[in-house]
The first five atom37 places (N, CA, C, CB, O) and aatype in JSON, in Angstrom:
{
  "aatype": [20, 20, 20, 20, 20, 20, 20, 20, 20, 20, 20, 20, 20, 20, 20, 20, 20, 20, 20, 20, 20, 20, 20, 20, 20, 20, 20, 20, 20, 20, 20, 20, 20, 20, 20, 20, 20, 20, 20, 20, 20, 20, 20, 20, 20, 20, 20, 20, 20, 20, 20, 20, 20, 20, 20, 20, 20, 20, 20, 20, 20, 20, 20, 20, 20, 20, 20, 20, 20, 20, 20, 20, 20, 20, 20, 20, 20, 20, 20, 20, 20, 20, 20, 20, 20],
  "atom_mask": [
    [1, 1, 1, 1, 1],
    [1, 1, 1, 1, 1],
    [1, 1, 1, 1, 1],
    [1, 1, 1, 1, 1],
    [1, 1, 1, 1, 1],
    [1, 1, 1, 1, 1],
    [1, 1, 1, 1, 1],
    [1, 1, 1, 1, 1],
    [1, 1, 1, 1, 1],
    [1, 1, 1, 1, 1],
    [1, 1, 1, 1, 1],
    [1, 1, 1, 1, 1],
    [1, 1, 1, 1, 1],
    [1, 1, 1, 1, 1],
    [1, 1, 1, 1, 1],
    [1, 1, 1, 1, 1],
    [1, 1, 1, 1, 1],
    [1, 1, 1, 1, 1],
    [1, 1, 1, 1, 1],
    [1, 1, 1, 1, 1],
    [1, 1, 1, 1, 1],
    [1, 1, 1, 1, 1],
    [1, 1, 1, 1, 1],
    [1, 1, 1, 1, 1],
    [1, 1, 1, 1, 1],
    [1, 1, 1, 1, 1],
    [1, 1, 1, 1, 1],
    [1, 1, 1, 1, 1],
    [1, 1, 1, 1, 1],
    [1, 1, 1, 1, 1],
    [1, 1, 1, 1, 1],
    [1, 1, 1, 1, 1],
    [1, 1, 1, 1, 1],
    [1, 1, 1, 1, 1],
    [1, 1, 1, 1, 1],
    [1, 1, 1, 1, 1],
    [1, 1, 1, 1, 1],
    [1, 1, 1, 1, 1],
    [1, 1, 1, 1, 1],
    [1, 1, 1, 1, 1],
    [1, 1, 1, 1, 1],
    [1, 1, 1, 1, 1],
    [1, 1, 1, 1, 1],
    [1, 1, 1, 1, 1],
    [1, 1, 1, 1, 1],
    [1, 1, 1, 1, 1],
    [1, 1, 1, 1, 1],
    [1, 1, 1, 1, 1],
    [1, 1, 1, 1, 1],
    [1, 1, 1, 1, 1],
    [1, 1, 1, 1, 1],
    [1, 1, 1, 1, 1],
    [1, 1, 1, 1, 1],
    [1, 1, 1, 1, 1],
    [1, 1, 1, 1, 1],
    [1, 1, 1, 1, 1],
    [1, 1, 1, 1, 1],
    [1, 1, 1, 1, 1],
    [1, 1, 1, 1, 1],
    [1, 1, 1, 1, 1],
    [1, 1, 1, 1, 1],
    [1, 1, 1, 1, 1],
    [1, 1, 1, 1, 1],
    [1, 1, 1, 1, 1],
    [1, 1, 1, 1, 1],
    [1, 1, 1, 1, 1],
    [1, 1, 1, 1, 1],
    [1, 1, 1, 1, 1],
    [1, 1, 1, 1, 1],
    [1, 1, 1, 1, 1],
    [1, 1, 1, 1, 1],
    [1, 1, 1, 1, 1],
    [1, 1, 1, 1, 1],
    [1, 1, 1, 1, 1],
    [1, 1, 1, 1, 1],
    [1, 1, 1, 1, 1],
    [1, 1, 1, 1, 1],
    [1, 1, 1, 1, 1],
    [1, 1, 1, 1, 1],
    [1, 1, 1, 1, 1],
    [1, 1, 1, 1, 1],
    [1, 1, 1, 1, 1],
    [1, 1, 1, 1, 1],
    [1, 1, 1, 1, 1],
    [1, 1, 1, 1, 1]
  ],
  "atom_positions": [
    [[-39.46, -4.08, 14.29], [-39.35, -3.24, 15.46], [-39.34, -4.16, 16.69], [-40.51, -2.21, 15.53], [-39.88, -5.26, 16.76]],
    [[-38.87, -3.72, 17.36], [-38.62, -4.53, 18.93], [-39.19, -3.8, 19.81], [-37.1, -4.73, 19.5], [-39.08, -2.58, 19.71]],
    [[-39.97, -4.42, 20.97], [-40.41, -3.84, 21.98], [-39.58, -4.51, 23.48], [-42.01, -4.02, 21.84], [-39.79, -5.61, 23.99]],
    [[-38.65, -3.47, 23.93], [-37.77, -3.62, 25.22], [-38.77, -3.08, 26.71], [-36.2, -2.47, 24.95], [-38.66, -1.99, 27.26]],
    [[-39.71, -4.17, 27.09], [-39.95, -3.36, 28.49], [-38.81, -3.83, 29.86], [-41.73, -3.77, 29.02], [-38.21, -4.79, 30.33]],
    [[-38.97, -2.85, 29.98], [-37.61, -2.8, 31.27], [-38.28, -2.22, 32.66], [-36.07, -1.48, 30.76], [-38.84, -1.13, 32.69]],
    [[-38.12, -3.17, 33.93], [-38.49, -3.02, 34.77], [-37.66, -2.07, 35.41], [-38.74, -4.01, 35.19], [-36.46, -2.16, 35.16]],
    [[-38.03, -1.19, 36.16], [-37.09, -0.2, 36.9], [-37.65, 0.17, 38.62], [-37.08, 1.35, 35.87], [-38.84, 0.43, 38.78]],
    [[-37.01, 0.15, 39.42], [-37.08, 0.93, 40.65], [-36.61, 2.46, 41.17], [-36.5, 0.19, 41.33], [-35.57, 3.09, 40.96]],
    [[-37.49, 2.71, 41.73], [-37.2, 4.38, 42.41], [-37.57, 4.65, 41.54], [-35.87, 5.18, 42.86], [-36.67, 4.36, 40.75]],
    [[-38.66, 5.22, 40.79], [-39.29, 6.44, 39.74], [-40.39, 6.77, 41.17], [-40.26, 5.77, 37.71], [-41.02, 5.87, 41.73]],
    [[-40.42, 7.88, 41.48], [-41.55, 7.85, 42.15], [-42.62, 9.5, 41.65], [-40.97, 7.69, 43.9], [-43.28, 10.23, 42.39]],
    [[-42.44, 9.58, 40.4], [-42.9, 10.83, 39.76], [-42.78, 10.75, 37.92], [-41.87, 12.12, 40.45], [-42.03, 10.09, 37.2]],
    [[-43.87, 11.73, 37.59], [-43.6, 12.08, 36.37], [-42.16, 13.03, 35.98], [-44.83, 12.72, 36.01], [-41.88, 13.2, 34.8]],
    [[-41.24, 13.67, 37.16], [-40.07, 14.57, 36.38], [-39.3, 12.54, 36.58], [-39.0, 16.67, 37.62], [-39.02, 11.98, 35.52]],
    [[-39.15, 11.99, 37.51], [-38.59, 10.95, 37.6], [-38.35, 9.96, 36.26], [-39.25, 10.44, 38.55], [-37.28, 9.59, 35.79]],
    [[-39.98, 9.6, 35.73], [-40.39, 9.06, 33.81], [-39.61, 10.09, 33.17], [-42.39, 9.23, 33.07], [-38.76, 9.47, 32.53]],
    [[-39.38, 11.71, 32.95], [-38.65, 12.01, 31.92], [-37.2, 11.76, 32.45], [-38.96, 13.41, 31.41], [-36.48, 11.37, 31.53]],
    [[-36.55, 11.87, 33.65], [-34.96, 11.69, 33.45], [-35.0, 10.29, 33.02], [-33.91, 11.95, 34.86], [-34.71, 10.17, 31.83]],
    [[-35.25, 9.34, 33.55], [-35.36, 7.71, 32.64], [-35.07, 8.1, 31.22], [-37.13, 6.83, 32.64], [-33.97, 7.88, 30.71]],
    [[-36.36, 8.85, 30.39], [-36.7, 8.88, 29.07], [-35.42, 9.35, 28.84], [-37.96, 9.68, 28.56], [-34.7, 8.59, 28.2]],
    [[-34.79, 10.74, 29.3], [-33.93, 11.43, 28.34], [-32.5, 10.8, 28.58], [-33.95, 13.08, 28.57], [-31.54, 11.13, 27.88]],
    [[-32.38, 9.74, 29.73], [-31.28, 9.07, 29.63], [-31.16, 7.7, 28.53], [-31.06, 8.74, 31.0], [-30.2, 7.25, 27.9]],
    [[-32.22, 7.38, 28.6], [-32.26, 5.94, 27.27], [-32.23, 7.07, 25.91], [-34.31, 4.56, 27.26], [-31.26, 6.78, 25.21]],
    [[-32.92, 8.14, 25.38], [-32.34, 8.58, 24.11], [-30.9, 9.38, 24.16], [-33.4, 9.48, 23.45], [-30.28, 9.39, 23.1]],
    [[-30.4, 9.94, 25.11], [-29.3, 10.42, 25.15], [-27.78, 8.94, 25.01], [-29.49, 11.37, 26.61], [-26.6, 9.17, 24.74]],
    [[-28.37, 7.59, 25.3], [-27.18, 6.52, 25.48], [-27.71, 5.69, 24.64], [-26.83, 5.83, 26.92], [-27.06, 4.66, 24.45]],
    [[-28.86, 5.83, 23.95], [-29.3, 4.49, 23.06], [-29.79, 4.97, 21.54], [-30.72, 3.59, 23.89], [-29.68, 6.19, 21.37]],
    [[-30.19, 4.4, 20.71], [-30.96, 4.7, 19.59], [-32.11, 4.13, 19.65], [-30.41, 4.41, 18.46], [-32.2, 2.9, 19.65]],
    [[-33.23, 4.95, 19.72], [-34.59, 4.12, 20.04], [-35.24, 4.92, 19.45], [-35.16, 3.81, 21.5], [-34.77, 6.06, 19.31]],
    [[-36.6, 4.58, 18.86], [-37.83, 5.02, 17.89], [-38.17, 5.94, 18.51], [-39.03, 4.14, 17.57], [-38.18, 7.15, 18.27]],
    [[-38.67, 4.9, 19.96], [-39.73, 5.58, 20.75], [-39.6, 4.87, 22.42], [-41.39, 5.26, 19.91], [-39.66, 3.67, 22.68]],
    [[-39.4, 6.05, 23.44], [-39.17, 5.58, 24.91], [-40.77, 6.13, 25.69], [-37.47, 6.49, 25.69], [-41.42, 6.97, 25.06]],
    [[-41.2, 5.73, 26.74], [-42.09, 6.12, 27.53], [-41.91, 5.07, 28.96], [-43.49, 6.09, 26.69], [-41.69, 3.86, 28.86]],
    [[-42.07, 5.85, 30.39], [-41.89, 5.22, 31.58], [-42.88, 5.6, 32.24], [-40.75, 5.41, 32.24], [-43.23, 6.78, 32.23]],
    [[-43.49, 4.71, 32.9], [-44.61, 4.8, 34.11], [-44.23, 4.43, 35.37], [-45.78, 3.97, 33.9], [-44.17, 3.25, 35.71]],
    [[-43.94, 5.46, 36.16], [-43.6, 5.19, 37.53], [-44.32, 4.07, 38.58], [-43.75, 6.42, 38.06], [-43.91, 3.39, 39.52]],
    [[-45.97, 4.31, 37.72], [-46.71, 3.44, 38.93], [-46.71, 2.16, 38.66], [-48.17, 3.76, 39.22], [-47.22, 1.45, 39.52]],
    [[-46.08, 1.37, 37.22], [-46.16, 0.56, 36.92], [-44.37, 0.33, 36.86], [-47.17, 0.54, 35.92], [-44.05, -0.55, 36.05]],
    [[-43.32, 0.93, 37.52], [-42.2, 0.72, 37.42], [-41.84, -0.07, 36.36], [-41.85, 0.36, 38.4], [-41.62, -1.28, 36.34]],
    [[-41.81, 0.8, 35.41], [-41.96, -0.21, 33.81], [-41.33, 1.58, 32.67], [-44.74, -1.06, 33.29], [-41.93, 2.65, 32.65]],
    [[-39.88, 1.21, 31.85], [-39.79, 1.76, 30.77], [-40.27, 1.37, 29.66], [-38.89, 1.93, 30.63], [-40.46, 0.16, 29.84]],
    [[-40.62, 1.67, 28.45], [-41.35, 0.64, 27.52], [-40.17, 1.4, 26.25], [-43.58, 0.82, 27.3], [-39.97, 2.62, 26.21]],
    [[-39.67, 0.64, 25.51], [-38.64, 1.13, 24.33], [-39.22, 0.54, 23.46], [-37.08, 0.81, 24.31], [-39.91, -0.46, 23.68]],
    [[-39.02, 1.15, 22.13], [-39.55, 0.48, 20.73], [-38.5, 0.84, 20.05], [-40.97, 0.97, 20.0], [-38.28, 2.04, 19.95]],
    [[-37.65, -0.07, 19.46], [-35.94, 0.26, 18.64], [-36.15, -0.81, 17.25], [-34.09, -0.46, 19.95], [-36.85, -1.81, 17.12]],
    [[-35.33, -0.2, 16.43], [-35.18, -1.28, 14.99], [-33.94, -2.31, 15.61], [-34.5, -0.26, 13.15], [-34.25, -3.5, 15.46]],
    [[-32.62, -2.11, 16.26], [-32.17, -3.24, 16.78], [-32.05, -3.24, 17.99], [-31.16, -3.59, 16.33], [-31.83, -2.23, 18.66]],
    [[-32.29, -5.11, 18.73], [-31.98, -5.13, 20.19], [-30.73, -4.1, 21.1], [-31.6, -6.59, 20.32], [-29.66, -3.58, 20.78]],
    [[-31.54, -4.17, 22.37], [-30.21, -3.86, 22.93], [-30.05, -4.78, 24.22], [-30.09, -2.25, 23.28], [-30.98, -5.23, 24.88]],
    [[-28.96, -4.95, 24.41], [-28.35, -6.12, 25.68], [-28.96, -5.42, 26.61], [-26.52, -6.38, 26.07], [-29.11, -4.2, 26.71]],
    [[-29.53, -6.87, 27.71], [-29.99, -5.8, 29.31], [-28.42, -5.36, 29.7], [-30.93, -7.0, 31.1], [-28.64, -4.3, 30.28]],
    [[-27.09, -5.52, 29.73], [-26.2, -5.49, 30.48], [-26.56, -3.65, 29.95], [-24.69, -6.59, 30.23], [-26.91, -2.84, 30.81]],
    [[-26.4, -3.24, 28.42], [-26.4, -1.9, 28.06], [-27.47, -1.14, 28.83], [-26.59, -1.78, 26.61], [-27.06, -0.14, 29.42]],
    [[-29.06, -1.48, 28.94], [-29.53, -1.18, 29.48], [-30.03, -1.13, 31.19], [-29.8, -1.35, 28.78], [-30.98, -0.6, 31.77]],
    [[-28.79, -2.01, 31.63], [-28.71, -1.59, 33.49], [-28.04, -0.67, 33.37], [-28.0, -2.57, 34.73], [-28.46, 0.35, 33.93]],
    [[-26.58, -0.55, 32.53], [-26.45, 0.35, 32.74], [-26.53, 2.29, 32.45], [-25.95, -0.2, 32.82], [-25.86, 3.17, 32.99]],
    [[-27.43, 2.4, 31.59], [-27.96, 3.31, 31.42], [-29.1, 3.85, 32.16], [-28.08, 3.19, 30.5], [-29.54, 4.99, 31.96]],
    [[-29.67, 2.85, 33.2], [-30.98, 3.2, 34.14], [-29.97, 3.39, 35.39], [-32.42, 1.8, 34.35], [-30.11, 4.4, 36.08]],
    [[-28.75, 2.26, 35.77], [-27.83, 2.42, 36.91], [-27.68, 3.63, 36.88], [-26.59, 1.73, 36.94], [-28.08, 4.26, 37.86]],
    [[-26.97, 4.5, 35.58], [-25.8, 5.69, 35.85], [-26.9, 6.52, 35.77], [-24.36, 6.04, 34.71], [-26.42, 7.65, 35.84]],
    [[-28.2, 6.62, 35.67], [-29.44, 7.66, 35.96], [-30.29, 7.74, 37.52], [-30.62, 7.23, 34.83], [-31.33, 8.22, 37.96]],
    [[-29.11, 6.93, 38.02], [-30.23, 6.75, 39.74], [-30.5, 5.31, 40.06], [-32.14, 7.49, 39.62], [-30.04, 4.64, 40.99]],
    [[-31.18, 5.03, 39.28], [-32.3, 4.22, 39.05], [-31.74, 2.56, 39.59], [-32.75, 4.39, 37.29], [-30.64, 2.31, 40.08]],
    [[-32.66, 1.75, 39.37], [-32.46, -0.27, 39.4], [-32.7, -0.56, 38.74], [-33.0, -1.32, 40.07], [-33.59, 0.19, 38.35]],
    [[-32.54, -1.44, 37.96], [-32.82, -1.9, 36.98], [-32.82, -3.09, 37.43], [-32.17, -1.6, 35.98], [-31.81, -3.71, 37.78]],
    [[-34.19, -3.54, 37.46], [-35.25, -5.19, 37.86], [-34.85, -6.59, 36.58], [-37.62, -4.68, 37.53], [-34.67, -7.76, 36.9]],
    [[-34.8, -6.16, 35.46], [-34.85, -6.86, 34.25], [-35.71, -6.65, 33.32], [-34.93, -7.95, 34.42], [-36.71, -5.93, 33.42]],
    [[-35.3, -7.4, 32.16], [-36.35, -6.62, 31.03], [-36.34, -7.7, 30.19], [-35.86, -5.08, 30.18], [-35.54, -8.63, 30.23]],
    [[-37.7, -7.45, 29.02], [-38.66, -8.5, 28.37], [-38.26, -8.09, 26.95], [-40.44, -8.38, 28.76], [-38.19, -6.87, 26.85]],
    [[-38.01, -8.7, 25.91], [-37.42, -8.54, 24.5], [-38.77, -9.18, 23.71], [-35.75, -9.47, 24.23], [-38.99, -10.39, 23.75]],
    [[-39.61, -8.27, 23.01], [-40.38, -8.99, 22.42], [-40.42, -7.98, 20.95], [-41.75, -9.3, 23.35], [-40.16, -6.78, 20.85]],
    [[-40.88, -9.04, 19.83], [-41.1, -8.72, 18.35], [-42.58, -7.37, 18.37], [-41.6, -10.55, 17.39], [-43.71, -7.78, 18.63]],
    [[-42.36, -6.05, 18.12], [-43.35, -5.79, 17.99], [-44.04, -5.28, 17.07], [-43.44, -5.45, 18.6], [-43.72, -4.34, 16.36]],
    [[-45.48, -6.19, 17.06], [-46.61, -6.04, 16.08], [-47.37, -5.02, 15.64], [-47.38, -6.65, 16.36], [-48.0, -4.31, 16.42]],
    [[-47.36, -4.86, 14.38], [-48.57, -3.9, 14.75], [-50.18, -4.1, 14.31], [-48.18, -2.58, 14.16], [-50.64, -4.8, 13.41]],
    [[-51.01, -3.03, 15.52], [-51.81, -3.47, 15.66], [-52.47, -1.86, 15.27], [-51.87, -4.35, 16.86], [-51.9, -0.77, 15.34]],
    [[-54.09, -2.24, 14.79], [-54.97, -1.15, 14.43], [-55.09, -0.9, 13.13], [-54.62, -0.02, 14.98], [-55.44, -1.91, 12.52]],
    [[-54.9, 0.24, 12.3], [-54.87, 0.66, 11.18], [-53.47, 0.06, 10.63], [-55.1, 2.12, 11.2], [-53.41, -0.7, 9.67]],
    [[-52.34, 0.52, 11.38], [-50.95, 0.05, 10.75], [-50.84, -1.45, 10.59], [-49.72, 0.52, 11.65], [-49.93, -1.81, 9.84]],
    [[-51.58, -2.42, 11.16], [-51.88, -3.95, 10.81], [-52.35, -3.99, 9.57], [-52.87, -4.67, 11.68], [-51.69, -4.74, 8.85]],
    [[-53.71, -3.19, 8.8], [-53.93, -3.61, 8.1], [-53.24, -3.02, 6.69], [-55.0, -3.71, 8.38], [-53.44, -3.66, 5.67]],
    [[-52.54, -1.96, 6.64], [-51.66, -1.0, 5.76], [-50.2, -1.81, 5.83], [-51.58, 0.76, 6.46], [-49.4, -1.48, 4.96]],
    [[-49.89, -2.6, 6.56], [-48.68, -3.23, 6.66], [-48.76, -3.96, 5.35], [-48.47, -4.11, 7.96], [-49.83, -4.43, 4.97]],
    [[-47.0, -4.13, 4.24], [-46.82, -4.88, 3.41], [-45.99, -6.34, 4.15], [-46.13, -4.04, 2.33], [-45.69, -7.3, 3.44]]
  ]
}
């Protein structure tokens, strides 16, 4: 699993976090999306990468800026760490 956080500008609300959300599952394939306005931050969890170029422009054609974004392997942690094969 991959964890895509993507910096974004102009969210200044929770209806603001769901148009973000329903524009990354409506243009992408992702597990799992969630956005925090106060932390101008989308957080994606996908089985394959996606290019920042794909993802400016899917935050562009929603309003939005798109700052840049962080590609990291993600772990898991808690119960699913230790149940992991």
């Amino acid at each position: 699993m991959i964890r895509i956080t993507v910096k974004v500008d102009g969210m200044m609300c929770g209806m603001c976090e769901a148009h973000v959300n329903d524009a990354v599952r409506k243009h992408l394939t992702v597990k799992r999306v969630t956005s925090n306005h106060k932390k101008k931050e989308t957080v994606i969890l996908t089985e394959q990468d996606i290019p920042d170029s794909r993802l400016e422009s899917v935050i562009t054609e929603s309003g939005y800026t798109f700052l840049g974004a962080t590609h990291e392997e993600d772990r898991p942690r808690g119960l699913k760490a230790l149940f992991k094969k």
